[in-house]
N, C-alpha and C positions, 0 to 999 in steps of 0.2 A: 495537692492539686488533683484535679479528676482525669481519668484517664482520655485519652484521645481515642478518636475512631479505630475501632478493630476493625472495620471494613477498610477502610482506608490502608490501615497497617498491612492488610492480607497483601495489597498490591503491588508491583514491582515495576520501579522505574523504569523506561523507554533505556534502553541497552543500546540505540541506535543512538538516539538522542545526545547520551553519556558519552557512548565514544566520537560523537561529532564532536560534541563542546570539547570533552580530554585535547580532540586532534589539536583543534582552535584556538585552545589556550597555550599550545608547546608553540605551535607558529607565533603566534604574541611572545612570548618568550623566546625566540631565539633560534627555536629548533628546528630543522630542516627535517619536515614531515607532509607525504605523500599523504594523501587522504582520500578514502574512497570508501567512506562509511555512510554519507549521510543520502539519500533518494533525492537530489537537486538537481534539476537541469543546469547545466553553466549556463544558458544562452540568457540574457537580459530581456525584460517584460517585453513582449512586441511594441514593436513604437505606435502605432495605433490608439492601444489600451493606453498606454501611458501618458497619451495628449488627450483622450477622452477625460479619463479620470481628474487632469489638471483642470479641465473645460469644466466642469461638474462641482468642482471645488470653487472654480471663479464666480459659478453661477449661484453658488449660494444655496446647495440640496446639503445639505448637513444636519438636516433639523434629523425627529426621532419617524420614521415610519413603520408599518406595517410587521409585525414581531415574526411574521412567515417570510417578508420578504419585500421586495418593489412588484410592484406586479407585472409591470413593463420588464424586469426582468425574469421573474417567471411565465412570464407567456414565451420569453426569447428560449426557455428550458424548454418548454413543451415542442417550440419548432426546432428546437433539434432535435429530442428524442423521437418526432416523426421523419425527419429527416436522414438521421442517422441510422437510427432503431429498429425503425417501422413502427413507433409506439403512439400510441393515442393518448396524451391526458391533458386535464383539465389544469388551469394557473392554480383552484384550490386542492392539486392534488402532491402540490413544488412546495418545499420548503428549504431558502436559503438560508445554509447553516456557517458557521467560523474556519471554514474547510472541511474535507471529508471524513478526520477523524472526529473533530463534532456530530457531522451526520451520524455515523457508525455509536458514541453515543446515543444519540439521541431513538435510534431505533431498538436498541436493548433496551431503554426506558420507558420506552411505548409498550413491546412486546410483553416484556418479562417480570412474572414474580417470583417470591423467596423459592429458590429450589429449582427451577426450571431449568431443564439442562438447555446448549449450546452448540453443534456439533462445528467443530473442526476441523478440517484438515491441516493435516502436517505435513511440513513445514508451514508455520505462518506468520502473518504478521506479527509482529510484537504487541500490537496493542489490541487486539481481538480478545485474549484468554482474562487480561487485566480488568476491560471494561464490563468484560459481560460478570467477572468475581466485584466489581463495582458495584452491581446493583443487586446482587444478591442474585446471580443467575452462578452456574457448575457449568464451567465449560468439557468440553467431552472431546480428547483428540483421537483422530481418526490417521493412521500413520500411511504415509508413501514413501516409495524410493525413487533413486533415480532410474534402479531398472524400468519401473513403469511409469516414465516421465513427470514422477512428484503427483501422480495423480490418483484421486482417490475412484474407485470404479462403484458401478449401485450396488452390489453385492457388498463390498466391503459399505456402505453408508447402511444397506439393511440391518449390516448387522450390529450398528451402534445403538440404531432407536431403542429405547426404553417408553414406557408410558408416560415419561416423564420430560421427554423431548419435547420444544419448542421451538427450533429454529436450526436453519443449516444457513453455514455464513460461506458464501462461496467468493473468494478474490481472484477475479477472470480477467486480464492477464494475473498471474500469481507475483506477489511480493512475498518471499525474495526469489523463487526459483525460474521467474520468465513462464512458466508455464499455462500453455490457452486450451482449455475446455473446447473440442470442437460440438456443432450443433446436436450431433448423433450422441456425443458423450453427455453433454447436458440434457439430453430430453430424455437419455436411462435415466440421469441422476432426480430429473422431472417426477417421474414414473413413479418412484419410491416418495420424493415429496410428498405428490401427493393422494398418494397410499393412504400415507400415515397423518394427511389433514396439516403438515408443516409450515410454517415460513420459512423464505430465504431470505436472508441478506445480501445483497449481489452487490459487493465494491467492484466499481469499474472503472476506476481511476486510472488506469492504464492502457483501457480501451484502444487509442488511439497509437497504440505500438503496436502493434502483432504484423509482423517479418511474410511468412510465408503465407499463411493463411487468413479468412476475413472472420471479425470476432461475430456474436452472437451473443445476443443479451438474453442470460433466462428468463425473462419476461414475456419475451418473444415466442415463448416453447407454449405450447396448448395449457390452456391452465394453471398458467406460471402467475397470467399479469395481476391479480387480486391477490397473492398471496405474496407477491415479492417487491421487496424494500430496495430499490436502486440508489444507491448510495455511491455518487462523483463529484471531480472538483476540478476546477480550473490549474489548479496547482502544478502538476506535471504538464501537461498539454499545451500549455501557456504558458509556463515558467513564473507563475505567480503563487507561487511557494509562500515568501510574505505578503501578501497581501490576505491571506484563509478567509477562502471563498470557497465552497460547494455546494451542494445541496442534494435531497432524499427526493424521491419519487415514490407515491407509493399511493395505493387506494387512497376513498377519503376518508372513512373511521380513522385508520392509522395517521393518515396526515393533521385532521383536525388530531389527534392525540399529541403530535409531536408538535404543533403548532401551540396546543396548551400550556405544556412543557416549557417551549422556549420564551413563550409570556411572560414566565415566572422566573426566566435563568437570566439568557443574554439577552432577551427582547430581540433584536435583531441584527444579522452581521452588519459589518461597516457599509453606510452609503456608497463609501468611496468604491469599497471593494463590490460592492453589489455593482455598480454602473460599469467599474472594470472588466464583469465579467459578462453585462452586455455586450457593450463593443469586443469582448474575446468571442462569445457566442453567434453574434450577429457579421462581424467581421470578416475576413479574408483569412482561407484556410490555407493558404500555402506556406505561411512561417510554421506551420503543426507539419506538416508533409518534409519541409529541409529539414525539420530537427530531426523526423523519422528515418529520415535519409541519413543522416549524420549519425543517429544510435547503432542505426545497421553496421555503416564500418566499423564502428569503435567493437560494436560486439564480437563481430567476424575476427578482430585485427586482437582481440584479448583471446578468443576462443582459440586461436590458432597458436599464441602465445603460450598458456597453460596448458594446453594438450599435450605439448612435448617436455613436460617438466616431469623427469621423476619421483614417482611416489602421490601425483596428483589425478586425478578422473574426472572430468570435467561433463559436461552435456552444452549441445549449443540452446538456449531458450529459446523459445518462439515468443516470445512477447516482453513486455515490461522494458527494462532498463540495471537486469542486477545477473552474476554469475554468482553460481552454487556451488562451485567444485568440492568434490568430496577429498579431505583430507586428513581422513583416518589412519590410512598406510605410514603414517609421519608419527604415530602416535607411540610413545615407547620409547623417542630416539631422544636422544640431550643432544643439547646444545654444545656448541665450541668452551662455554663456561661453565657445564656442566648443570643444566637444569632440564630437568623432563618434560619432555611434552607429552602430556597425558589426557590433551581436553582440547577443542576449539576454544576454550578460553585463553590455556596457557601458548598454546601457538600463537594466537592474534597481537599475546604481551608479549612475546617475544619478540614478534615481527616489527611491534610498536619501538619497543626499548631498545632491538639492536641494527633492527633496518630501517627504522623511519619512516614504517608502511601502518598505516592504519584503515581496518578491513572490521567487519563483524563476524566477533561468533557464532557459526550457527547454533548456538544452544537457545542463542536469543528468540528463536525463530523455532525451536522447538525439535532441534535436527543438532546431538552430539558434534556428528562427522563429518560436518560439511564448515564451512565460511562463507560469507557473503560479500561478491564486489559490486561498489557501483562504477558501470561504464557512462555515468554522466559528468564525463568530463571532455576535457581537450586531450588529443592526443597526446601532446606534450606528456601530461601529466599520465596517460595512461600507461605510456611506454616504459616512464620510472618507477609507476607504479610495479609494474611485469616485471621489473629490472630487480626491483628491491624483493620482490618475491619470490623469485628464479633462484636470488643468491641464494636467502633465508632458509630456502629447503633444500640447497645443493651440500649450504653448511651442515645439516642436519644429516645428509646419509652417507 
């Protein structure tokens, strides 16, 4: 038999993904297991969307439309990002995609040939380094700490280009570290762009969390908008996770590119999900503002949580929905049964196997020493969360 894709082979499974389903399956079986790995709002689709979307189905839109999108719901795109944004574009400039990791596809596919590098920063998503080794682009990480809030500065991004550079992928709020780009830090990072003639990729899927400060789309920085791929989803903000809805903003070469593209792929995301994320778009923004309200405590009421934990160093995020804490200090120590922890891998199985807590390693995300929670849950669940990870490392020193 012939061998399978070597590209394909190069890639490495969603680590988030893995440890969700792992979690999912112990509860199915029996197991009494905290979970706080997967990026999910708990809060249920607004009721709203959810009597639109029924209304839409009755009425009989299920047929095949437009491979970029409805258009009626890309106009609803454009009045937000004028709204929201201060951005100006046109319906042919929207392309909705199967959720935002779609989008985030689909724009390395537009952009990128054999060899093109990718710049990253580090920590980052899981699925950034993957997609861009997908299509035959070298992704290039660009490393932070948490001394300097997970964030990468223009000087450190100057000194990554190569002539071989094609694009800088910026996730504003950051997944997994909370961390927001303010306006003054984006238009350094601007500056260096476009120096060097760059794209950006600007996931902002999380846009709509940021705690203290108000966010700022690099598109919006002088010279930003022709050159950058906004890529967001209903998903987080709306709590329509399954339903994968998002969509790309971006020039029109690049849009007509990516609109080519998905002709030949998915042809078009779900009707259903496309009209859900009208009425999320066009509808009443104050179920997004209670849920914002509700992230804030749970973050406040975890950061306050882990700070007092020996051996842990925590930061509070300015945005997003995930804590970072570094837990490297733990590294060395065995367990009550005598196994080393030597890795955020083998912390996180520990925590799994003998507390019942399931969290991500930061390795997933490109950061040895740290782990990843999500505070998108109910208190309930977060306090056992805190509870089972308090012991875990109280056992350990």
């Amino acid at each position: 038999m012939k061998s399978l894709s070597s590209r394909t082979e190069k890639i490495a499974p969603s680590l988030t993904v893995a440890i969700d389903t792992l979690a999912k399956t112990l509860i199915a079986n029996g197991k009494d297991i905290v979970s706080l790995g997967a990026g999910e709002p708990d809060f249920p689709t607004p009721e709203h969307i959810r009597r639109y979307a029924q209304q839409v189905i009755d009425a009989g839109k299920t047929r095949y439309t437009a491979p970029v999108g409805i258009l009626e719901v890309r106009e609803a795109v454009c009045r937000k990002l004028k709204r929201e944004n201060g951005l100006d574009y046109k319906p042919n400039q929207i392309i909705m995609t199967s959720g935002a990791k779609h989008a985030v596809y689909n724009c390395f596919l537009a952009l990128l040939n054999e060899g093109d590098e990718v710049i990253i920063p580090a920590p980052y998503w899981v699925t950034y380094p993957e997609l861009v080794k997908l299509v035959s682009g070298i992704p290039i990480f660009v490393e932070s700490t948490a001394e300097n809030k997970f964030k990468i500065s223009d000087q450190d991004l100057e000194k990554s280009i190569t002539p071989k550079t094609k694009c800088v992928v910026l996730n504003n709020p950051c997944n997994p570290t909370g961390t927001v780009y303010s306006k003054g830090e984006l238009e350094a990072l601007a500056k260096v762009i476009r120096k060097h003639d760059l794209f950006c990729i600007s996931d902002e899927v999380y846009e709509h969390f940021v705690y203290e400060d108000t966010f700022t789309s690099v598109a919006a920085i002088e010279g930003m908008y022709e050159r950058t791929l906004i890529v967001n989803g209903l998903s987080k903000s709306h709590c329509m996770t399954g339903w994968r809805i998002g969509y790309v903003a971006a020039s029109e070469p690049i849009a007509l590119m990516i609109g080519k593209v998905q002709s030949q792929t998915t042809h078009h995301p779900s009707n259903i999900a496309q009209y859900g994320a009208l009425a999320a778009l066009d509808g009443p923004f104050e179920c997004v503002i209670e849920m914002k309200k509700a992230f804030q405590e749970r973050r406040d009421y975890m950061f306050n949580r882990l700070q007092k934990i020996p051996g842990v160093s925590v930061r509070l995020p300015e945005g997003a929905f995930y804590l970072f804490p570094t837990v490297s200090a733990l590294f060395g120590k065995h367990t009550p049964e005598g196994v080393l922890i030597d890795s955020s891998s083998s912390f996180c199985k520990y925590l799994l196997e003998f507390h019942g807590l399931a969290i991500v390693p930061g390795i997933a995300f490109g950061n040895e020493n740290c782990v990843r929670f999500s505070y998108a849950a109910n208190m309930d669940t977060l306090q056992k969360a805190c509870d089972r990870f308090e012991a875990g490392v109280k056992a350990l020193l």
